[in-house]
C-alpha positions as CSV (number, residue, x, y, z in Angstrom):
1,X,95.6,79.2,86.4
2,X,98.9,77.0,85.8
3,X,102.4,78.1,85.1
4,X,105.8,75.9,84.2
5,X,108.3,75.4,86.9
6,X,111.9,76.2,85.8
7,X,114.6,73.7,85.9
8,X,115.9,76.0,88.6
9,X,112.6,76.1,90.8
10,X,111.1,79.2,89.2
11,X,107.7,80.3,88.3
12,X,106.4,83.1,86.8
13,X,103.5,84.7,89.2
14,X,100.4,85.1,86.3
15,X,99.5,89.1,85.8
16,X,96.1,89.1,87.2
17,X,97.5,87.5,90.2
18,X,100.4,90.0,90.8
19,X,97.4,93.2,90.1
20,X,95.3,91.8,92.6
21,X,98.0,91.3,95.3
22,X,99.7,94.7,94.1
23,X,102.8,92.7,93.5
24,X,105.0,94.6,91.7
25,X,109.1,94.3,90.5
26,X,111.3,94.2,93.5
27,X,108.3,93.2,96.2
28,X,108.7,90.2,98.5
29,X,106.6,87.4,98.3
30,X,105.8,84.9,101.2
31,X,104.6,81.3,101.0
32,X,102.8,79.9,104.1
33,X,100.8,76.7,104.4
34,X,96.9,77.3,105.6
35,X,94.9,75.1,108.1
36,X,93.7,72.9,105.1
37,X,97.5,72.0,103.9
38,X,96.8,74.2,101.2
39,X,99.8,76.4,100.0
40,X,99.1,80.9,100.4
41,X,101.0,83.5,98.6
42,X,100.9,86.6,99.9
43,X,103.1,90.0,99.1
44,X,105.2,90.3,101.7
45,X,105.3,92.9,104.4
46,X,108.8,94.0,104.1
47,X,109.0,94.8,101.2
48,X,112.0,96.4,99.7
49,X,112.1,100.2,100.1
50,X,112.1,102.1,97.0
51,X,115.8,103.3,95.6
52,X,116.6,106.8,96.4
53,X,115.9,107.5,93.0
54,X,112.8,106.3,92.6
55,X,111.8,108.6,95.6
56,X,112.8,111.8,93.1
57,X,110.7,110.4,90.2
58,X,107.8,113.3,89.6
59,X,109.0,116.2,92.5
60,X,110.8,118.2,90.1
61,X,107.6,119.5,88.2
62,X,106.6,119.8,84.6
63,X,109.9,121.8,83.7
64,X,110.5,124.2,80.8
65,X,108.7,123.7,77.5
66,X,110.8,122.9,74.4
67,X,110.0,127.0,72.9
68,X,111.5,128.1,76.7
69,X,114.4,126.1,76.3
70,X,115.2,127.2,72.7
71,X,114.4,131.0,73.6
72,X,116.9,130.4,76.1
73,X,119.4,128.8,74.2
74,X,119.2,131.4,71.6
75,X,119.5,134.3,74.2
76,X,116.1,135.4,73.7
């Protein structure tokens, strides 16, 4: 699987790649060289911690439906 260095020493990590190493937007990555000389990218293990927003995301529950919210708004 190849991919094009940037003129600014960036490359684009291919999809199946990133699913198997559950890389995902705002993950570290670490480059390492193995006994053989060969290069290993593997996702980091301090990866960034989550925003405190994204740690809200899905505790509120499902909410009011949009009939609730019009009863309401009506003064039903």
């Amino acid at each position: 699987m190849a991919t094009t260095v940037t003129s600014k020493g960036q490359v684009t990590i291919p999809k199946p790649v990133r699913d198997h190493l559950g890389i995902v937007p705002g993950n570290q990555v670490e480059f390492r060289r193995a006994a053989d000389g060969s290069i290993v990218i593997e996702k980091a293990d301090g990866t960034r911690q989550p925003s405190r927003f994204a740690k809200l995301v899905g505790i509120a529950g499902p909410g009011l439906s949009t009939d609730e919210i019009m009863a309401m708004t009506r003064g039903e």
